[in-house]
DOVO-896512 format. One record per atom (N, C-alpha, C, CB): residue in three letters; x, y, z. Coordinates in steps of 0.1 Angstrom, whole numbers, plus 5000, padded with zeros to 4 digits. Glycine has a CB too. Layout:
<recs>
ALAXYZ
...
</recs>
This chain:
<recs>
UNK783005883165
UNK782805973176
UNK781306023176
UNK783806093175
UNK780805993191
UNK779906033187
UNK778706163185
UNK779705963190
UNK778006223180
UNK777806353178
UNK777006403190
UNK777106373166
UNK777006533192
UNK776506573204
UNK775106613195
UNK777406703212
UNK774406583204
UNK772706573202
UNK771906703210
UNK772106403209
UNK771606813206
UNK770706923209
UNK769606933214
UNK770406963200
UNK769506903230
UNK768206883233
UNK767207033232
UNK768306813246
UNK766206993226
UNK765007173223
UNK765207223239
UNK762407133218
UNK765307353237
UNK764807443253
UNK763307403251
UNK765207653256
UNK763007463262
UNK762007513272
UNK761207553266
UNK762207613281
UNK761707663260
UNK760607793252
UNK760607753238
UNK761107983253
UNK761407643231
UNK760907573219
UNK759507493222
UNK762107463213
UNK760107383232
UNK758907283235
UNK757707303238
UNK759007203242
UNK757607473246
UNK756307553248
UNK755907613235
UNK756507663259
UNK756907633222
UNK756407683211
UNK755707613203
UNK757207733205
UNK756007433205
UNK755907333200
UNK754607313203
UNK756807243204
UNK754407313215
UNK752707293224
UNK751707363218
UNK752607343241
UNK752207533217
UNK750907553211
UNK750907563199
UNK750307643215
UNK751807573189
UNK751507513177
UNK750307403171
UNK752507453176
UNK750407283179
UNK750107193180
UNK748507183190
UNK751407133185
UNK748207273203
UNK747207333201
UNK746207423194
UNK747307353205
UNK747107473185
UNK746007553178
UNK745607513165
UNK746307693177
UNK746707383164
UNK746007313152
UNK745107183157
UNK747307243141
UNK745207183167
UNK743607063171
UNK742607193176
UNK743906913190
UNK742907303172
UNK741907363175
UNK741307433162
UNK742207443185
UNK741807493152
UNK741607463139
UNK740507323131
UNK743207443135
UNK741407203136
UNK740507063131
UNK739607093139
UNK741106893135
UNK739307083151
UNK737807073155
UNK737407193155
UNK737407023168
UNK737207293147
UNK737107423137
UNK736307383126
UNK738407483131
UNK737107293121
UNK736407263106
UNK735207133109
UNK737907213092
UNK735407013117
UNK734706993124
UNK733207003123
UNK735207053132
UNK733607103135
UNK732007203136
UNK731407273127
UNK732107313144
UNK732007293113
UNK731607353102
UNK731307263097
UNK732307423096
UNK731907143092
UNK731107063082
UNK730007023095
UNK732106923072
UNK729906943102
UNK728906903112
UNK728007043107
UNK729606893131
UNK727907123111
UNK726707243108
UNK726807263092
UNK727007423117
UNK727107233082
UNK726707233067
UNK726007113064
UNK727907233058
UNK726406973072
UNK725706883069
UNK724206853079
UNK726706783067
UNK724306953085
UNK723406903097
UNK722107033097
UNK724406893116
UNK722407133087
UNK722007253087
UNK720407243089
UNK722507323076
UNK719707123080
UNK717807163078
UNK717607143093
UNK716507013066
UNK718107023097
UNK717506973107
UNK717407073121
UNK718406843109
UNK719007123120
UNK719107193132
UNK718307363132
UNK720807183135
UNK718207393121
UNK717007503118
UNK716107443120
UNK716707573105
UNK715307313113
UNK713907273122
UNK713807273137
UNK713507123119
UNK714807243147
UNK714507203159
UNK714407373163
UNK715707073167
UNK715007443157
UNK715207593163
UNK713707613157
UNK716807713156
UNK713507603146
UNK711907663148
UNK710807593158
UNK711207653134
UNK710707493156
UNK709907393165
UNK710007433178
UNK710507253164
UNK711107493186
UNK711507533199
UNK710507703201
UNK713507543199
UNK711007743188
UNK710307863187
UNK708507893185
UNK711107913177
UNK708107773180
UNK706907723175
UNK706307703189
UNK707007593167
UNK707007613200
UNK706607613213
UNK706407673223
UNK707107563217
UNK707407803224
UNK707707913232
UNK706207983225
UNK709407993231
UNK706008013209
UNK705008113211
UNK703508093208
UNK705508223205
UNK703607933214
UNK702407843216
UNK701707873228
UNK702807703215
UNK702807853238
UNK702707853253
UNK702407993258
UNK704007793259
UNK703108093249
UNK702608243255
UNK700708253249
UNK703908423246
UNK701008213235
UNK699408223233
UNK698608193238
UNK699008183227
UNK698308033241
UNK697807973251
UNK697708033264
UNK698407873251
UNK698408073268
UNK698308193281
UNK697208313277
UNK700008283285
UNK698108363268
UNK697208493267
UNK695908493258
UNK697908593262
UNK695608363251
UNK694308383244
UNK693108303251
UNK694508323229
UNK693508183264
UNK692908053269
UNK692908073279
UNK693407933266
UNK694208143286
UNK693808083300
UNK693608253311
UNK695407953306
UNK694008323303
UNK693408483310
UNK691908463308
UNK693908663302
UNK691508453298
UNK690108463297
UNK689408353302
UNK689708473284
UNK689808253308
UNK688908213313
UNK688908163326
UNK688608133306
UNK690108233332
UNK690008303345
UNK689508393347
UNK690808333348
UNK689108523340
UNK688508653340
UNK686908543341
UNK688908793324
UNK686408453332
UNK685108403331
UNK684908343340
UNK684908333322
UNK686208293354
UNK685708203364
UNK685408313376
UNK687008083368
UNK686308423377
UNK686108513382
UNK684908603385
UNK686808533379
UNK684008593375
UNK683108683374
UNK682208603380
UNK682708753362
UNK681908423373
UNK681108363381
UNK681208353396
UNK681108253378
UNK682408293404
UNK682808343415
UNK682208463422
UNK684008363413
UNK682208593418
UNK682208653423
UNK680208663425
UNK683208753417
UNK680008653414
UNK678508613417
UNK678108533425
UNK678008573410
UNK678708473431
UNK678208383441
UNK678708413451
UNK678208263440
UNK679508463455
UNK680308543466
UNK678808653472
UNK681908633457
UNK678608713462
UNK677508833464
UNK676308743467
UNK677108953450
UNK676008693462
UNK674708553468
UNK675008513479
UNK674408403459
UNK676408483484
UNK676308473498
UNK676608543511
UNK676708383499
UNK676708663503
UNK677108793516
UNK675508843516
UNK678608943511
UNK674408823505
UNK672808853507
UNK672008723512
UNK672008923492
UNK672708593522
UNK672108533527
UNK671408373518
UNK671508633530
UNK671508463501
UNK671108323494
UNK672008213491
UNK670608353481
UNK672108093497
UNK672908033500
UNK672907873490
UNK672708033516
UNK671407893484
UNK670807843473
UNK671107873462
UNK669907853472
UNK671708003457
UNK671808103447
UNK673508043448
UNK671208283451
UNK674208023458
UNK675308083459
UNK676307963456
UNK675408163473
UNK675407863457
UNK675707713455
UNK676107693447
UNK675007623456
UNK674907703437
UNK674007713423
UNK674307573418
UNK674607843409
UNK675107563402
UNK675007443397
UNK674107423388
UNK674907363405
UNK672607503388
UNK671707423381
UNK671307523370
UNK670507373390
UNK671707623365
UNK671807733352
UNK672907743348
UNK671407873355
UNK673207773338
UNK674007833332
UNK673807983332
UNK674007793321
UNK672708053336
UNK672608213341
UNK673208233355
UNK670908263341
UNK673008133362
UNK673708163376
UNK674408033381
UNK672608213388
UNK675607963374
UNK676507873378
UNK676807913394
UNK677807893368
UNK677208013401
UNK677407983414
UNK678507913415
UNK676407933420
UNK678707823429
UNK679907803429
UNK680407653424
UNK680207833442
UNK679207593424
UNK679507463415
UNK679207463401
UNK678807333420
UNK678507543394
UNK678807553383
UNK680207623377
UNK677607603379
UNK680907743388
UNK681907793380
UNK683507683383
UNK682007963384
UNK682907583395
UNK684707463395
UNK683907343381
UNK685107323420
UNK682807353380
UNK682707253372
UNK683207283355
UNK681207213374
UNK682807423356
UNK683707483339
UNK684907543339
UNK683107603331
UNK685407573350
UNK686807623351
UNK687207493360
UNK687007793359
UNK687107463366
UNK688107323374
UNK689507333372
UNK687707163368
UNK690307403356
UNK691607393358
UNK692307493359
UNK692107333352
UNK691407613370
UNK691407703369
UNK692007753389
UNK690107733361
UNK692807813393
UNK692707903406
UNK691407903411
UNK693008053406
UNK690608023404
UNK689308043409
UNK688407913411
UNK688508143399
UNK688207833402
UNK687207713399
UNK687907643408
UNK687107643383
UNK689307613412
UNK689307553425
UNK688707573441
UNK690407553426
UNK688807723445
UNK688107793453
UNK686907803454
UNK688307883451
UNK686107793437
UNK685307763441
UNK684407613445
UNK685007833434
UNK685507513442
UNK685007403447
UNK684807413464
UNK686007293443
UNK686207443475
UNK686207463484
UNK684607543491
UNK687407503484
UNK684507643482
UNK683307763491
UNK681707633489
UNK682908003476
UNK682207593477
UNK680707483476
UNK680607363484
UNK680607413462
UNK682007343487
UNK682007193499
UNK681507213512
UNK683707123503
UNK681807333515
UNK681107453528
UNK680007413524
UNK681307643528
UNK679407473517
UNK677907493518
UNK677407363518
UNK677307583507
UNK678207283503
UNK677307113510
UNK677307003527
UNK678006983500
UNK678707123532
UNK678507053549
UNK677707133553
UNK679807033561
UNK677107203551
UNK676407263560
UNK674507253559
UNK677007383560
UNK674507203544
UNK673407103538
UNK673206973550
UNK674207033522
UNK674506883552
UNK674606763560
UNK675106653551
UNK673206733565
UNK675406713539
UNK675706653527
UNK677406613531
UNK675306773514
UNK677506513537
UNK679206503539
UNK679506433526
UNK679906403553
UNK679206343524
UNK680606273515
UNK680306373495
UNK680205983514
UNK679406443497
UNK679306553485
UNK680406683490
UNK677406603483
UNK680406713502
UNK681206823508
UNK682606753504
UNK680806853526
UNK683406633515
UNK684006583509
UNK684906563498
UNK683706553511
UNK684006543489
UNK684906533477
UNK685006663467
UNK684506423468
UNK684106783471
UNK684306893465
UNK685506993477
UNK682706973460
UNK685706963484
UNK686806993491
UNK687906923489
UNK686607003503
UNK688206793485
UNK689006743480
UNK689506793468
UNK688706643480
UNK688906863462
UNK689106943444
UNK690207033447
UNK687607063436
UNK689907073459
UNK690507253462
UNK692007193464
UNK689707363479
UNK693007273459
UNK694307273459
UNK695007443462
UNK694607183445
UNK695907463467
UNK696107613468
UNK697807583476
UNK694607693480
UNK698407723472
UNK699807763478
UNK699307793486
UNK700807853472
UNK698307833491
UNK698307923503
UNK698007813516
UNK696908053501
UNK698807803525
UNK699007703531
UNK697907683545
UNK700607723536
UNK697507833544
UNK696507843558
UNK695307783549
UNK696308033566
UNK694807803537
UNK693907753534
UNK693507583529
UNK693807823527
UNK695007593531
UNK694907413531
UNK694607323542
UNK696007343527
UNK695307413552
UNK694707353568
UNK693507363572
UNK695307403579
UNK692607443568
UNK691507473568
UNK690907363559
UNK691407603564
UNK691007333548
UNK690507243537
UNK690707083545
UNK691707273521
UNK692207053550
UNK691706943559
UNK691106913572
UNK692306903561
UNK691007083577
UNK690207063590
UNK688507013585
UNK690207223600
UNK688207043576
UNK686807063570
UNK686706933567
UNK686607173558
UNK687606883558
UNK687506703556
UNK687706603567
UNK688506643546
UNK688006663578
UNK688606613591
UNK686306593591
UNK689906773606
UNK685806683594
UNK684706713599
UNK683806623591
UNK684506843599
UNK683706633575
UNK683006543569
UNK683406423573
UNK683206543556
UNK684306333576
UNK684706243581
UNK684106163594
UNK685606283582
UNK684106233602
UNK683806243614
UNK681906203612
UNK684406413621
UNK681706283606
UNK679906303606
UNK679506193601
UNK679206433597
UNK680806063589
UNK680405983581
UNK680905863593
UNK681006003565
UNK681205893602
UNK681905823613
UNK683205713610
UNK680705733620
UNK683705803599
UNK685005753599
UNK686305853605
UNK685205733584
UNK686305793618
UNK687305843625
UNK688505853631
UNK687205843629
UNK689005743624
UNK690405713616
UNK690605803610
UNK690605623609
UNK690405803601
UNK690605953587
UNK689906083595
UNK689205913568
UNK689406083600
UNK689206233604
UNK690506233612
UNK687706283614
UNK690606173622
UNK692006213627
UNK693306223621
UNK692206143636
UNK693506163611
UNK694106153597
UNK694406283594
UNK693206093586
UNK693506343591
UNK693006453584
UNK693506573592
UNK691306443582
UNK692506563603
UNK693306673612
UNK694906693618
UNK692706683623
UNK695406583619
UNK696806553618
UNK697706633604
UNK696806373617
UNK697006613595
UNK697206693585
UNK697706823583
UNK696406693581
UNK695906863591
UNK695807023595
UNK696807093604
UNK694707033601
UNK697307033613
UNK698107083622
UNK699607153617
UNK698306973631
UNK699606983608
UNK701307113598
UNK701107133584
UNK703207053596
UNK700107193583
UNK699807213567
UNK700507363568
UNK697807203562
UNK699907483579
UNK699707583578
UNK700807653584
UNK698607593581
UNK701907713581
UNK702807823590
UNK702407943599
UNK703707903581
UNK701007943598
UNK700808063607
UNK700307953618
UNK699708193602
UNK701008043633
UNK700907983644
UNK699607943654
UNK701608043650
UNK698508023648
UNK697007993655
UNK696307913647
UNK696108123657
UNK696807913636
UNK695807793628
UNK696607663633
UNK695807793607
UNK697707643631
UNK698507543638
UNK698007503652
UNK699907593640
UNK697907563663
UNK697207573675
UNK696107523672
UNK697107693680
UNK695107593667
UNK693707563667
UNK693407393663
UNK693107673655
UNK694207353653
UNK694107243647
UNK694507123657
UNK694907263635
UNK695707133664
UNK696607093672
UNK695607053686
UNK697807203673
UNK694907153691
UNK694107133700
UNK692707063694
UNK693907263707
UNK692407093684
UNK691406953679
UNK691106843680
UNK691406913673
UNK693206813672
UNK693206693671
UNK693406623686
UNK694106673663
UNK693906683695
UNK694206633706
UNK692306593711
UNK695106763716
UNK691606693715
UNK690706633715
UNK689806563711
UNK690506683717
UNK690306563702
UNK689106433690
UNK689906333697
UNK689106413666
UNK691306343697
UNK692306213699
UNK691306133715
UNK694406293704
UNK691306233722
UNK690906213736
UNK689206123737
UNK690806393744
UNK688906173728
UNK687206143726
UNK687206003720
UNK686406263713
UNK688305963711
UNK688205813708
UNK689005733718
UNK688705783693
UNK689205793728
UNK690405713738
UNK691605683736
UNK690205603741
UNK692305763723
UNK693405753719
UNK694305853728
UNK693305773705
UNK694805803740
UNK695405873752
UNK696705923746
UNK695705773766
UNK697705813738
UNK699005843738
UNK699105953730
UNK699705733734
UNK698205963716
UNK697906043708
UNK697306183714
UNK697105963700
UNK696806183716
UNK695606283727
UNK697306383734
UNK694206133746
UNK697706323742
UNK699106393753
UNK700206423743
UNK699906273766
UNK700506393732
UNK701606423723
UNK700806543719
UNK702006313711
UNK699706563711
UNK699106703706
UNK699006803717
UNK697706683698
UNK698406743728
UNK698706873739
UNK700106863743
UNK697906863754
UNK700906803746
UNK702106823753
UNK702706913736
UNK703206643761
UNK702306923726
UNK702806983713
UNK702607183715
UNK701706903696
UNK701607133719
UNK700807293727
UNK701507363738
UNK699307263736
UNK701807263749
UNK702507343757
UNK703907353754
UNK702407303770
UNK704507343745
UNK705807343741
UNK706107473729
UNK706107183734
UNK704807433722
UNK704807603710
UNK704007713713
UNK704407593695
UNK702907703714
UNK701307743712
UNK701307803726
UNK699907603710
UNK701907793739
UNK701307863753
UNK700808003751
UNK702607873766
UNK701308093742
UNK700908203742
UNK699208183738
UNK701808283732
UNK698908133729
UNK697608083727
UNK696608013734
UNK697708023718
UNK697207943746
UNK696307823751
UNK695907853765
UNK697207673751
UNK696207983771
UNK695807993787
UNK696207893797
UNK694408003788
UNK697407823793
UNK697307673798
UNK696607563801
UNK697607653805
UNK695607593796
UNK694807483792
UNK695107333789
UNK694407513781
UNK696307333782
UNK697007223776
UNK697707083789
UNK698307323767
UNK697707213801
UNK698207123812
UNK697107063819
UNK698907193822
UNK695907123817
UNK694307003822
UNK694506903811
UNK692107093820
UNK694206933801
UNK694406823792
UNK695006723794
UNK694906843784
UNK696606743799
UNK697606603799
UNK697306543811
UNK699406643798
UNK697106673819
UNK696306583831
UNK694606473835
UNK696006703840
UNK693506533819
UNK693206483824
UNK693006293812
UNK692206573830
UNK694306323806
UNK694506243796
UNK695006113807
UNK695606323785
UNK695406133818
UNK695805983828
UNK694405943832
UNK696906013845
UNK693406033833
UNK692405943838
UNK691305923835
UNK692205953847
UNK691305963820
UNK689805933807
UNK690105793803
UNK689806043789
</recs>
């Protein structure tokens, strides 16, 4: 005969479960303990080494790179004052170490904010020397978040360009300018440039896309202007 067989309830086989969970949880308990007894030098070296890094990187900030921002700054600003009194020679500089100016302070700071800025103020002054492909490439240095100054930075290489009679790349360039910058009159300003440079090399299709770009955003800006343009873009 045969015996009647006891199947576990519910709330055994749930007692069963976690039993049985909390002893795989126990093992990978112990686990993790021998793993960290046997792993212990190492894993203190990488915790110092981490920590070695973090207060490398604040140093380096605060012993290297304040100070020689404060040192790009002061040059900067010396030449800033040389060129609000007209000396434009002074303001350039480059050729002392008593008065770096603006190419002596991107040439010693270069990985610096300021020393970028000051590349840009020096590329100015070498276009306005006549000096393009020296303007050029010290306006090429300048790098910046500030977005209006970058449109500016390619309108300016737009211009070296142009003077070197590469007019491909100037238009390049000013194409650039147009959406480099979120504020809406530099955008404009640039936009109607390019259209006209566009117009000047007979580039029509080009030329009516930057004005028809004008009369679509910019009208507040353009007196409608933009509609001679497309008009007289059929018959240049």
């Amino acid at each position: 005969m045969a015996k009647n067989i006891r199947r576990p309830s519910k709330k055994e086989m749930e007692g069963k479960e976690t039993v049985e969970v909390f002893k795989g949880l126990d093992k990978t308990a112990l686990d993790a303990e021998q793993f960290l007894e046997n792993h212990a030098k190492t894993l203190i070296g990488i915790f110092v080494g981490l920590v070695l890094i973090v207060l490398g990187y604040f140093a380096f900030q605060q012993f290297y790179v304040v100070p020689r921002n404060n040192e790009a700054t002061m040059g900067y600003l010396a030449a800033q004052k040389n060129l609000a009194d007209g000396k434009e020679d002074l303001a350039l500089g480059g050729k002392t170490a008593a008065n770096p100016g603006y190419l002596g302070t991107y040439n010693e700071y270069s990985g610096t904010q300021v020393g970028k800025l000051s590349a840009y103020n020096a590329g100015l002054l070498k276009f306005k020397e006549g000096k393009f492909q020296e303007a050029y490439d010290l306006l090429d240095k300048f790098s910046s978040d500030n977005k209006t100054l970058m449109a500016l930075k390619y309108g300016a290489m737009a211009d070296c360009q142009s003077n070197l009679n590469r007019n491909e790349d100037a238009l390049s360039l000013l194409d650039k300018a147009t959406k480099a910058s979120d504020d809406p009159y530099t955008s404009y300003y640039f936009t109607r440039k390019a259209g006209i440079f566009a117009l000047a090399l007979k580039k029509n299709a080009e030329a009516k896309k930057y004005f028809s770009t004008i009369d679509e955003k910019y009208q507040d800006y353009d007196n409608g202007m933009s509609d001679a343009y497309i008009e007289m873009v059929k018959y240049y």
